[in-house]
N, C-alpha and C positions, 0 to 999 in steps of 0.2 A: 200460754206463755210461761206458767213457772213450772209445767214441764219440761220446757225446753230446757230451761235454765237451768232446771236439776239434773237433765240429762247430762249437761253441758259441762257442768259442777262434779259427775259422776264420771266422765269420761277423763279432764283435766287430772282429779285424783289418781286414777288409775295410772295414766301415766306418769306424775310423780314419783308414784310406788316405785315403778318399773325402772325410773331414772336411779330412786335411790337405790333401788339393789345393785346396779348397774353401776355407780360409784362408790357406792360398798366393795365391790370386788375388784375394780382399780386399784382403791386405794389397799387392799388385802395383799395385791399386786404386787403395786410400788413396795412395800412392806419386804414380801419376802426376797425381789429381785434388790432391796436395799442389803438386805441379813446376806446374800448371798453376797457378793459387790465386797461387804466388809468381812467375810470369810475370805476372801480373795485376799485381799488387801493385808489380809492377818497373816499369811501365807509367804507371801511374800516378801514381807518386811518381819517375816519373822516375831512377832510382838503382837499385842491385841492394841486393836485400834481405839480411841477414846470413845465411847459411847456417849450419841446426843441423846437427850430427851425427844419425846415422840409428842412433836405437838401435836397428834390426833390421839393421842393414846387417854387421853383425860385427866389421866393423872399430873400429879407434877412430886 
């Protein structure tokens, strides 16, 4: 039985992992098709657009 469990325990991890990379490069994603979006926007209106802070970014 507590192989199962380890098995079980080994498998769930691994797919963890695989999720967070997986929303690691979404959000890498969102990120660059943001930067892009507000190079547009700068383009357009001529001006630089006000820059938010990066709630994932960690910093503040």
């Amino acid at each position: 039985m507590a192989d199962r469990d380890l098995a079980e325990v080994l498998r769930e991890n691994e797919y963890l992992k695989r999720r967070n990379a997986q929303l690691q490069s979404d959000v890498l994603d969102l990120s660059a098709e943001n930067h892009r979006l507000r190079q547009i926007q700068e383009r357009l209106h001529g001006r630089k657009a006000g820059h938010l802070p990066d709630p994932l970014g960690g910093g503040q």
